[in-house]
CHARMM-style PDB file with segment names, atoms N, HN, CA, C and O in Angstrom:
ATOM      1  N   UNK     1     137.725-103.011 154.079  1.00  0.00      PROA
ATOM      2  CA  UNK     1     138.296-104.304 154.350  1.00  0.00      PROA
ATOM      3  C   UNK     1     139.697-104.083 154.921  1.00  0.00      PROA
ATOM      4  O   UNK     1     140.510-103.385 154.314  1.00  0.00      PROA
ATOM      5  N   UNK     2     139.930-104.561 155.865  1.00  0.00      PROA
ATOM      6  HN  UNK     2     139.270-105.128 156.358  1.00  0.00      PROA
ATOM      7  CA  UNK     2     141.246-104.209 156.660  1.00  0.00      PROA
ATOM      8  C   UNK     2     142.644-105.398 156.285  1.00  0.00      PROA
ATOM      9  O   UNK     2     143.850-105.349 156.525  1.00  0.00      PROA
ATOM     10  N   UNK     3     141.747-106.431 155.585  1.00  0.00      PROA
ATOM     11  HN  UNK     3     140.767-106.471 155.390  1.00  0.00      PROA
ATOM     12  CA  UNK     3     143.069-107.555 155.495  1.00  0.00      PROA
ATOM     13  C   UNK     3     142.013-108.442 154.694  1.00  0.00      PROA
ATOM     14  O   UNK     3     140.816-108.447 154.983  1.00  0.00      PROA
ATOM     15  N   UNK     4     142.672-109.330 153.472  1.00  0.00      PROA
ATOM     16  HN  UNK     4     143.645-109.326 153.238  1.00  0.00      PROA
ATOM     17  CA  UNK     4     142.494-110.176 152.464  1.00  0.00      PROA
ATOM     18  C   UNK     4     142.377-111.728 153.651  1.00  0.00      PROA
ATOM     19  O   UNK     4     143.162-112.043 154.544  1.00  0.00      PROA
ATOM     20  N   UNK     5     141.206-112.371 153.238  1.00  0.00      PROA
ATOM     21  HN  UNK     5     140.568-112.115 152.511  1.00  0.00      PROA
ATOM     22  CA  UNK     5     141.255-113.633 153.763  1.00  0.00      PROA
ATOM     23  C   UNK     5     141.741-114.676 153.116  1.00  0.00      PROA
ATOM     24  O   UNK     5     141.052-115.471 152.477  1.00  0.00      PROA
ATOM     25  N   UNK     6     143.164-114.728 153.273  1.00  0.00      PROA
ATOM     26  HN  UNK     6     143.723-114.082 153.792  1.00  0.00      PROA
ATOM     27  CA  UNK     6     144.263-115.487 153.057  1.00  0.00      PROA
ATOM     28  C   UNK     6     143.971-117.064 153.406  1.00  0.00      PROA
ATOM     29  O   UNK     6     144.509-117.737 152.527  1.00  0.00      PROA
ATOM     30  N   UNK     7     143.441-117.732 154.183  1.00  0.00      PROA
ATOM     31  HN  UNK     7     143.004-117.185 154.897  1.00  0.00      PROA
ATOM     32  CA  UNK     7     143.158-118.771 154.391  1.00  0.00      PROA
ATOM     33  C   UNK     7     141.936-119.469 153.819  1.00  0.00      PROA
ATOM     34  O   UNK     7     141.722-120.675 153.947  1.00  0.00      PROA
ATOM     35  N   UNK     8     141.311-118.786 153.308  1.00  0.00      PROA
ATOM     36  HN  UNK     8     141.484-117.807 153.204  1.00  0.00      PROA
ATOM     37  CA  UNK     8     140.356-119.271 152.621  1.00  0.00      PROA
ATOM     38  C   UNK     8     140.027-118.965 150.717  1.00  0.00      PROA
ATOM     39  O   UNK     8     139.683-117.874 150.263  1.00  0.00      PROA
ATOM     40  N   UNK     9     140.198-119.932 150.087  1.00  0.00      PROA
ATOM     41  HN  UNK     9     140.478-120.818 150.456  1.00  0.00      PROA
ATOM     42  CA  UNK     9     140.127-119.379 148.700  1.00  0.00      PROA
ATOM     43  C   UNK     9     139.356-118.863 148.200  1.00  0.00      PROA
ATOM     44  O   UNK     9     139.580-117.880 147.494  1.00  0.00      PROA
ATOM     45  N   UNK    10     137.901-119.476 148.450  1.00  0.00      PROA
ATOM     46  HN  UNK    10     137.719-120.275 149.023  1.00  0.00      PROA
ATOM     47  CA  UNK    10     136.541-119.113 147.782  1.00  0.00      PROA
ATOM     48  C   UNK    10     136.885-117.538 147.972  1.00  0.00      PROA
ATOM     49  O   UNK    10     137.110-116.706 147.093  1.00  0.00      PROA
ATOM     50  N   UNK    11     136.851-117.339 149.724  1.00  0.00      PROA
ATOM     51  HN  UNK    11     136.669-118.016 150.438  1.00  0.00      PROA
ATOM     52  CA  UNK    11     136.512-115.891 150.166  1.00  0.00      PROA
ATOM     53  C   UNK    11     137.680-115.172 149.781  1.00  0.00      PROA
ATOM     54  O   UNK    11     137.549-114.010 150.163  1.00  0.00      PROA
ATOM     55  N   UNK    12     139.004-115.384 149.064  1.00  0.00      PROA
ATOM     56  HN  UNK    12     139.110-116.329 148.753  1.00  0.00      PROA
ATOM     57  CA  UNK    12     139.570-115.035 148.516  1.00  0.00      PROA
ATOM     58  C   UNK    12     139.690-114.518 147.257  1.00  0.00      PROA
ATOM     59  O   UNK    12     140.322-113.478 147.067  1.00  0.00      PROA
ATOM     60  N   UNK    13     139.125-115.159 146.322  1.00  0.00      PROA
ATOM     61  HN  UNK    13     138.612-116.003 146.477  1.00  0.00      PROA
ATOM     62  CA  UNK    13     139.004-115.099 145.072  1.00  0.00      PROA
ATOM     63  C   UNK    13     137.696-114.267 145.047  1.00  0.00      PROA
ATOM     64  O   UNK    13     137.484-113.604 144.032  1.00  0.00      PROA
ATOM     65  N   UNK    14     136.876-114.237 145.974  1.00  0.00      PROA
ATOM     66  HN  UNK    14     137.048-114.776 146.799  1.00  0.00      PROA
ATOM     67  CA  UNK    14     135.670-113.223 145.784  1.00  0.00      PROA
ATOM     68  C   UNK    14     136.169-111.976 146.367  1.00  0.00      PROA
ATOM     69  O   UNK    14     135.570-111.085 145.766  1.00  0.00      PROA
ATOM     70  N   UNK    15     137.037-111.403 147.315  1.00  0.00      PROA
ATOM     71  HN  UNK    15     137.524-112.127 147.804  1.00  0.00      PROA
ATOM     72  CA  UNK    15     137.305-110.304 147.810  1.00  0.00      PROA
ATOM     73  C   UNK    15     137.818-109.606 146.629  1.00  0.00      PROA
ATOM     74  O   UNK    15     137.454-108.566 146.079  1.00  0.00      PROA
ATOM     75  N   UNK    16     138.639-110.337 146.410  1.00  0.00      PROA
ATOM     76  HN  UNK    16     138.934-111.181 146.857  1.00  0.00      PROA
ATOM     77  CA  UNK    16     139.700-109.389 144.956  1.00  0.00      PROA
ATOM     78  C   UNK    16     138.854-109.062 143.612  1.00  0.00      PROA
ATOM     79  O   UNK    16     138.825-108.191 142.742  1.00  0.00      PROA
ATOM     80  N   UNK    17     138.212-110.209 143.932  1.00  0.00      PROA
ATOM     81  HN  UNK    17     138.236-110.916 144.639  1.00  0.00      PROA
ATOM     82  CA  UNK    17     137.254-109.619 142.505  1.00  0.00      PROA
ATOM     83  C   UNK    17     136.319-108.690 142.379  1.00  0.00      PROA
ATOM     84  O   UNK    17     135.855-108.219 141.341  1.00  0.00      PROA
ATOM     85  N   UNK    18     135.868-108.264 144.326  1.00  0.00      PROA
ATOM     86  HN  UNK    18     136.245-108.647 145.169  1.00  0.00      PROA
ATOM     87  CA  UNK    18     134.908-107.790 144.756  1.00  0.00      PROA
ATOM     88  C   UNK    18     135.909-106.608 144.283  1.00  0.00      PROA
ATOM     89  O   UNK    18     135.626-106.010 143.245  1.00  0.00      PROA
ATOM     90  N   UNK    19     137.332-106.169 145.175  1.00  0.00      PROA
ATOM     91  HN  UNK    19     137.562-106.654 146.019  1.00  0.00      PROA
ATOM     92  CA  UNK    19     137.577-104.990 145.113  1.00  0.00      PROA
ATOM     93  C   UNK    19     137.765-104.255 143.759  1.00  0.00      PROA
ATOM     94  O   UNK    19     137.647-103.042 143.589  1.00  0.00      PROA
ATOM     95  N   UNK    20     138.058-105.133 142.878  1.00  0.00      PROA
ATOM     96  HN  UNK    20     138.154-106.119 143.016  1.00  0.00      PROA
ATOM     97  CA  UNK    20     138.237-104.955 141.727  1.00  0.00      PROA
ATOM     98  C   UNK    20     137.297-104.562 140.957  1.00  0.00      PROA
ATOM     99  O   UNK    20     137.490-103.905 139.934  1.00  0.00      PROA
ATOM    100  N   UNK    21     136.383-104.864 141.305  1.00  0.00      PROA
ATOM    101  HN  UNK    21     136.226-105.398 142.136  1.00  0.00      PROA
ATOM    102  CA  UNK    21     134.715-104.933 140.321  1.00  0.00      PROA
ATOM    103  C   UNK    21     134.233-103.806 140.344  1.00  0.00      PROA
ATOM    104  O   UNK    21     133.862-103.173 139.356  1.00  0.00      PROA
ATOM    105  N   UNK    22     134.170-103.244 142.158  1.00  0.00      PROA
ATOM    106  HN  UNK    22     134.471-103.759 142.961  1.00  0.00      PROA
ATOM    107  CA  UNK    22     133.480-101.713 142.353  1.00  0.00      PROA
ATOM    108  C   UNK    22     134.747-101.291 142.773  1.00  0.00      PROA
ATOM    109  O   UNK    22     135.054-101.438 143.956  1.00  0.00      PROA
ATOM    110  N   UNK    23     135.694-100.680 141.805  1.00  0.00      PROA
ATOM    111  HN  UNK    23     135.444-100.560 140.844  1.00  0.00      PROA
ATOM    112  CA  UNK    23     136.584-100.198 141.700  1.00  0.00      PROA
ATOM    113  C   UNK    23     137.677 -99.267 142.630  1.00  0.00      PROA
ATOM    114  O   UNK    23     138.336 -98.329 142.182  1.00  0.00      PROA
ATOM    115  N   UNK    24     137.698 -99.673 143.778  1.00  0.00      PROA
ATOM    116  HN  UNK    24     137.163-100.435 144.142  1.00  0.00      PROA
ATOM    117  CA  UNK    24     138.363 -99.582 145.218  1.00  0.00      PROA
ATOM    118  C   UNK    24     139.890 -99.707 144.741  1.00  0.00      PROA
ATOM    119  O   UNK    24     140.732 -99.134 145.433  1.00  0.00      PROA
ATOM    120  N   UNK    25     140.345-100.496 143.481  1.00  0.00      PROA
ATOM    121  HN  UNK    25     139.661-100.961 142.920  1.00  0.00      PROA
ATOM    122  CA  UNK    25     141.477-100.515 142.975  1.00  0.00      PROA
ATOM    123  C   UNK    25     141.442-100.672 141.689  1.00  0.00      PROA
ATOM    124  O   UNK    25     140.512-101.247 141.124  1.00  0.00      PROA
ATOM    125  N   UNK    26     142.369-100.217 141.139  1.00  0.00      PROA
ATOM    126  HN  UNK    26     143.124 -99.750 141.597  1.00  0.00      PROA
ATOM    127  CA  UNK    26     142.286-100.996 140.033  1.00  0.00      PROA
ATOM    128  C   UNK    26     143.185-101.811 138.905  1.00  0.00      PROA
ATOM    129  O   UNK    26     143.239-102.189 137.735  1.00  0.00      PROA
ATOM    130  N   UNK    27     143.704-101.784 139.912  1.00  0.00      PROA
ATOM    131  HN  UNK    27     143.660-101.477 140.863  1.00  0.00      PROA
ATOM    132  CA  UNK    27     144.955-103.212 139.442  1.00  0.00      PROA
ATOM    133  C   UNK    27     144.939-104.248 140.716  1.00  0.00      PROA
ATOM    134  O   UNK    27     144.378-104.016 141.787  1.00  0.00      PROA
ATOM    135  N   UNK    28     145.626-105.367 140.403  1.00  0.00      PROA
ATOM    136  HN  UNK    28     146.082-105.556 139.533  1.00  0.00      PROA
ATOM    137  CA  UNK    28     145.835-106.688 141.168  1.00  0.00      PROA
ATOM    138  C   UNK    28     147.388-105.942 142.040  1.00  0.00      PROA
ATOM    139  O   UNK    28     147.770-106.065 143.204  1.00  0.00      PROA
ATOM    140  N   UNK    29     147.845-105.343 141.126  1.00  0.00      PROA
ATOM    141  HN  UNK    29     147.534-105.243 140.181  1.00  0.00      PROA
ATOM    142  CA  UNK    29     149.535-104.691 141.715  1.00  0.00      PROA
ATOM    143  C   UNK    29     148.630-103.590 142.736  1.00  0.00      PROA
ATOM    144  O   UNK    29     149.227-103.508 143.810  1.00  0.00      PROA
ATOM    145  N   UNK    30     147.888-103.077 142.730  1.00  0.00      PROA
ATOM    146  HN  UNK    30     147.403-103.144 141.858  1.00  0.00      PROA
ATOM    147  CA  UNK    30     147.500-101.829 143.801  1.00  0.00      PROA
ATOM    148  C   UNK    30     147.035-102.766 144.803  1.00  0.00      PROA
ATOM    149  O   UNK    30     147.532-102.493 145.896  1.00  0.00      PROA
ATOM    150  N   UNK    31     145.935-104.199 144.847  1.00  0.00      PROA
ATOM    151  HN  UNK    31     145.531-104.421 143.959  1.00  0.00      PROA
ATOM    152  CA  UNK    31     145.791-104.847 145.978  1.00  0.00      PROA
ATOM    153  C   UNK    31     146.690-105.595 147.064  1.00  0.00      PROA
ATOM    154  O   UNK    31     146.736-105.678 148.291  1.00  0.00      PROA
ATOM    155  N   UNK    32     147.496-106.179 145.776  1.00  0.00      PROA
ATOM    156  HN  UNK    32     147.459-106.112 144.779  1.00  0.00      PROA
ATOM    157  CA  UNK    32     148.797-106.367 147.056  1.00  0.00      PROA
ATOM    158  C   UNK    32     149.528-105.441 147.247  1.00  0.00      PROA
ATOM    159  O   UNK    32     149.833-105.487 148.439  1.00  0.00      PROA
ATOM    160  N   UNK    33     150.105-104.425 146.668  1.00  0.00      PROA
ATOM    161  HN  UNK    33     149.857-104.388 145.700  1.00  0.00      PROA
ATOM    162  CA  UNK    33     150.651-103.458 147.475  1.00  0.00      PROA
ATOM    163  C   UNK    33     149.720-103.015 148.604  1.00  0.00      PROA
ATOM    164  O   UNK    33     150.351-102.849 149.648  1.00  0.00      PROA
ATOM    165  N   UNK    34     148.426-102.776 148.711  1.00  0.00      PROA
ATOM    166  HN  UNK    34     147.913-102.911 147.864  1.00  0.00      PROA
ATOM    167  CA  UNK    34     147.932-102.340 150.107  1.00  0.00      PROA
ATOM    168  C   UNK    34     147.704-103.456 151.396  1.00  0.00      PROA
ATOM    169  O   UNK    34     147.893-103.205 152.586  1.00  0.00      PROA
ATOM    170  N   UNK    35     147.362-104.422 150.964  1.00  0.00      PROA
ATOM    171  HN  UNK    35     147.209-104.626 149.997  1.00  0.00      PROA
ATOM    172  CA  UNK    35     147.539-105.684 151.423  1.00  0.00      PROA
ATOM    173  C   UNK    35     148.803-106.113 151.811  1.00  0.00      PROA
ATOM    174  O   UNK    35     148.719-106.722 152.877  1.00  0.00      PROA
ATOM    175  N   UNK    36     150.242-106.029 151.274  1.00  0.00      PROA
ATOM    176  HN  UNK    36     150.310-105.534 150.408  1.00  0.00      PROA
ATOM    177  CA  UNK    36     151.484-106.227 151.790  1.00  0.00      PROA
ATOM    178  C   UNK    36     151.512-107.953 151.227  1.00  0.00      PROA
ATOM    179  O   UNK    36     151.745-108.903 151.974  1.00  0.00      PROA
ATOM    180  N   UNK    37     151.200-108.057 149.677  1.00  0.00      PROA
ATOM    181  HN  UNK    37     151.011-107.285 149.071  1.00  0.00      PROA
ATOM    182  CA  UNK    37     150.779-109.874 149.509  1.00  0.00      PROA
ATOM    183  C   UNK    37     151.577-109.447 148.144  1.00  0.00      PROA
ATOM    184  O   UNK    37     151.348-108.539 147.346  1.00  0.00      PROA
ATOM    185  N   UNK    38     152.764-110.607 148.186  1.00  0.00      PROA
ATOM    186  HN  UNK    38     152.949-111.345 148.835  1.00  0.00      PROA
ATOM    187  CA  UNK    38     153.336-110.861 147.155  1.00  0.00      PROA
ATOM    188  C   UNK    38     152.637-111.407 145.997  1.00  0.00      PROA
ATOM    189  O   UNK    38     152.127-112.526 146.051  1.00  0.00      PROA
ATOM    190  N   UNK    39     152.572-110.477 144.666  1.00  0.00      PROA
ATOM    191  HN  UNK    39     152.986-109.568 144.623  1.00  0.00      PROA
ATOM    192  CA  UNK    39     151.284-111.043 143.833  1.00  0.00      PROA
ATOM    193  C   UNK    39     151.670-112.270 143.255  1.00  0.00      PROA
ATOM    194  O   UNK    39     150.767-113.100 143.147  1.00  0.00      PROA
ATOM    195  N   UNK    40     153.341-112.741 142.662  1.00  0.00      PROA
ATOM    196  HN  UNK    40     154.075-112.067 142.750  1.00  0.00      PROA
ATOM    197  CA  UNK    40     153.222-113.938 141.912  1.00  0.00      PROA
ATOM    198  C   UNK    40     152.771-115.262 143.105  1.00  0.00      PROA
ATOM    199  O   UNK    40     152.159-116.272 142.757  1.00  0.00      PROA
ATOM    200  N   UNK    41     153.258-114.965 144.640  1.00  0.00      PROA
ATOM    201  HN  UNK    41     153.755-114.145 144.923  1.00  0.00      PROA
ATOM    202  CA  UNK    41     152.850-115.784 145.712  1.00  0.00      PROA
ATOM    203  C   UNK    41     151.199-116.321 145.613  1.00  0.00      PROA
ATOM    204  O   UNK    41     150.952-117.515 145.786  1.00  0.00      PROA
ATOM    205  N   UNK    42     150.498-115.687 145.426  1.00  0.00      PROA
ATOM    206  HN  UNK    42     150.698-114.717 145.286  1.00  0.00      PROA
ATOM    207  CA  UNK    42     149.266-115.229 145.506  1.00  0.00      PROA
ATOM    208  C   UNK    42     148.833-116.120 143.975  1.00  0.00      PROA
ATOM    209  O   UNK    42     148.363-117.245 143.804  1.00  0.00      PROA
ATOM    210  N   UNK    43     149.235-115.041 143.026  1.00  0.00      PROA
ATOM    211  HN  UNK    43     149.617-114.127 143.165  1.00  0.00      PROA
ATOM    212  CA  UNK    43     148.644-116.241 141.537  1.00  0.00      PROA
ATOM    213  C   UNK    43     149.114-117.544 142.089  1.00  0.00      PROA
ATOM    214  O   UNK    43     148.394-118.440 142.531  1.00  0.00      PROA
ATOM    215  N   UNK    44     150.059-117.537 142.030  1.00  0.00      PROA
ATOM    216  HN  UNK    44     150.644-116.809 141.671  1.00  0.00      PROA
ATOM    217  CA  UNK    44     150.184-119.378 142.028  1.00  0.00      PROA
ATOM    218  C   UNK    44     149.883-120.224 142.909  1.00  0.00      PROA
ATOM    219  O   UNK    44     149.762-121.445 142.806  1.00  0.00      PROA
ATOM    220  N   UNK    45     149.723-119.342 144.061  1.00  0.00      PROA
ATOM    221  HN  UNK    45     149.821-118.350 144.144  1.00  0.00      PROA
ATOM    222  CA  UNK    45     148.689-119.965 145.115  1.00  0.00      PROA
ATOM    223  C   UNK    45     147.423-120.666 144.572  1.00  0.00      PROA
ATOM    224  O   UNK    45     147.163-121.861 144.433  1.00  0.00      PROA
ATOM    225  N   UNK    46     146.639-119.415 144.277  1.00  0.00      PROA
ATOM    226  HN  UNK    46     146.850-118.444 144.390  1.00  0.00      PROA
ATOM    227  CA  UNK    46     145.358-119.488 143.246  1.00  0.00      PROA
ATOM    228  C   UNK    46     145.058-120.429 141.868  1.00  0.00      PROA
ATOM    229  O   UNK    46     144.159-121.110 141.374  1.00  0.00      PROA
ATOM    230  N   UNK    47     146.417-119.997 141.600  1.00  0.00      PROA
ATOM    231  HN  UNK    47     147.148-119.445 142.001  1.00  0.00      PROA
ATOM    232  CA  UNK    47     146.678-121.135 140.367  1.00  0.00      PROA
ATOM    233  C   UNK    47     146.582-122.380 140.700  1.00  0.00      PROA
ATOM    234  O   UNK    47     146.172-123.030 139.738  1.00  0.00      PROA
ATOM    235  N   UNK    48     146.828-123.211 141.904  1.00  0.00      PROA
ATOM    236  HN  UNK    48     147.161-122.683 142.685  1.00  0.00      PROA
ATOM    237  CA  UNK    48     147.041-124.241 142.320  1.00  0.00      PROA
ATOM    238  C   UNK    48     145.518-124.632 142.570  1.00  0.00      PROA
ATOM    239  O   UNK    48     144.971-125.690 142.260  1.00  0.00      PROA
ATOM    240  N   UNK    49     145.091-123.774 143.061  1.00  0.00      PROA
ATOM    241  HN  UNK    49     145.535-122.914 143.312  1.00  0.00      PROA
ATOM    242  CA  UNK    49     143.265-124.219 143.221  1.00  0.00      PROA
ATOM    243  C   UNK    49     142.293-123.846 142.031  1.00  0.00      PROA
ATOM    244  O   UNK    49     141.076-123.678 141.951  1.00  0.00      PROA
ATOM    245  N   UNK    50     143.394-123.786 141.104  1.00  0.00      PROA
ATOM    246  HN  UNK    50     144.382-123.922 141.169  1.00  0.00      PROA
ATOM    247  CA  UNK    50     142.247-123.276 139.817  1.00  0.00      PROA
ATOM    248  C   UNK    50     141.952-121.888 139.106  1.00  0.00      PROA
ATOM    249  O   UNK    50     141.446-121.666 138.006  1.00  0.00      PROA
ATOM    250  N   UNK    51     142.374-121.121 139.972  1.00  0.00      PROA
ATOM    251  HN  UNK    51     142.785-121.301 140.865  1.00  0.00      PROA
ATOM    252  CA  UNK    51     141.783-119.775 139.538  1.00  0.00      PROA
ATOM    253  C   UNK    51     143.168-119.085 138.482  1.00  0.00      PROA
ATOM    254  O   UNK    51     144.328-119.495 138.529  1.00  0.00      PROA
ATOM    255  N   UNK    52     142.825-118.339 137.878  1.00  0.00      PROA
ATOM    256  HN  UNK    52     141.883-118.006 137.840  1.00  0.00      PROA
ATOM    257  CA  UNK    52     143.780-117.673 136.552  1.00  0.00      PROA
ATOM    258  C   UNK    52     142.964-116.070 136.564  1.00  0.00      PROA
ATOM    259  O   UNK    52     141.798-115.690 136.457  1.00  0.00      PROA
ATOM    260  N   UNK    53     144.357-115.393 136.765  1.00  0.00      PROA
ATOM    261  HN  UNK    53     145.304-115.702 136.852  1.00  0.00      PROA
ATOM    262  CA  UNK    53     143.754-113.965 136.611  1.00  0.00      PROA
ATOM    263  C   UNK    53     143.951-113.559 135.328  1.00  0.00      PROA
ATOM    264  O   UNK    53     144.996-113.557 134.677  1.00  0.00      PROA
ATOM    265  N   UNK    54     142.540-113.117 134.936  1.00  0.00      PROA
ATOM    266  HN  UNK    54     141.691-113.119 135.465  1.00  0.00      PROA
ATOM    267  CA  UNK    54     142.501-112.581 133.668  1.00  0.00      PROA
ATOM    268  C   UNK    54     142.747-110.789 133.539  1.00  0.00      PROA
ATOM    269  O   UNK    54     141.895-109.940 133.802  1.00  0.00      PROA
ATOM    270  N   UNK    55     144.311-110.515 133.007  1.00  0.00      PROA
ATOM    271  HN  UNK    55     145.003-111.205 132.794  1.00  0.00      PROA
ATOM    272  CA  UNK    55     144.345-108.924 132.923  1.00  0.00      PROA
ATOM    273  C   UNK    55     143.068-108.123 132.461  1.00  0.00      PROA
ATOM    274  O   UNK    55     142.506-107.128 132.920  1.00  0.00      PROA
ATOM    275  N   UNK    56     142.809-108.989 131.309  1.00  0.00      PROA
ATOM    276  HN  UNK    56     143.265-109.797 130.936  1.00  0.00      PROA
ATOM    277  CA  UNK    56     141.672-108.048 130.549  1.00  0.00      PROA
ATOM    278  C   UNK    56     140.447-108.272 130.945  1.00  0.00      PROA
ATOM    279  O   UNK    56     139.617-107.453 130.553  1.00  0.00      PROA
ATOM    280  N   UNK    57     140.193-108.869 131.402  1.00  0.00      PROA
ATOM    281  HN  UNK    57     140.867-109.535 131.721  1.00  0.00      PROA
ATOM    282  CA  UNK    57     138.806-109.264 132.467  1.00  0.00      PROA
ATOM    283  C   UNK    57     139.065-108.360 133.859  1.00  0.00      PROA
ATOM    284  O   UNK    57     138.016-107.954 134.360  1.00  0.00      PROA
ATOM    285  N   UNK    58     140.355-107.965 134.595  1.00  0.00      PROA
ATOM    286  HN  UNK    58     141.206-108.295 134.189  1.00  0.00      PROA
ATOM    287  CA  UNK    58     140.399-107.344 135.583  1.00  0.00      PROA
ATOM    288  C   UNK    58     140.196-108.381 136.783  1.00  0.00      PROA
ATOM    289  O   UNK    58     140.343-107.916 137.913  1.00  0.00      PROA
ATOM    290  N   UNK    59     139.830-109.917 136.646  1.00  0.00      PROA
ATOM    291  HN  UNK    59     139.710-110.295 135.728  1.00  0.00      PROA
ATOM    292  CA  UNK    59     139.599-110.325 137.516  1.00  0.00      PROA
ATOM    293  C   UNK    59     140.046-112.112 137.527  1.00  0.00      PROA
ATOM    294  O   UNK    59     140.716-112.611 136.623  1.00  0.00      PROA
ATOM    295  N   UNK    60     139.456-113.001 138.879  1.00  0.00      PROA
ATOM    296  HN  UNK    60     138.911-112.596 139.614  1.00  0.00      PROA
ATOM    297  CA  UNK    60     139.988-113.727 138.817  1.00  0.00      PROA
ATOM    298  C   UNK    60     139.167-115.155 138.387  1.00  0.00      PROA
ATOM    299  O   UNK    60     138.340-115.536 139.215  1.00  0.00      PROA
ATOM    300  N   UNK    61     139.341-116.021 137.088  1.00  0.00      PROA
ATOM    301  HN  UNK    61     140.013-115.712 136.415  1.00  0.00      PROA
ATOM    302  CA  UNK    61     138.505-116.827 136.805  1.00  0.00      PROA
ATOM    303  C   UNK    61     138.512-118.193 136.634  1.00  0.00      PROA
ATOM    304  OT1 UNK    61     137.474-118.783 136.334  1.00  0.00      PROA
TER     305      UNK     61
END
């Protein structure tokens, strides 16, 4: 994946969870650092449409 689809949430919230899941990373801090995406920007983005990242889940729900 060359770049996070930022404009779209669904496909957002499924990429990260994707990368996260089959373990390509394994922190939310390793995706935006490769991505270049400010993570609290990003939660509260997400936050705003609902989604809450769960540390201990690894993902976003």
């Amino acid at each position: 994946m060359d770049h996070l689809p930022l404009n779209d949430t669904p496909m957002l919230v499924s990429a990260i969870n994707f990368l996260l899941r089959d373990e390509e990373f394994d922190t939310l801090d390793e995706i935006c650092f490769h991505f270049n995406v400010n993570r609290d920007e990003l939660e509260q983005r997400l936050a705003s449409e609902g989604f809450q990242y769960s540390e201990e889940q690894k993902r976003f729900i």
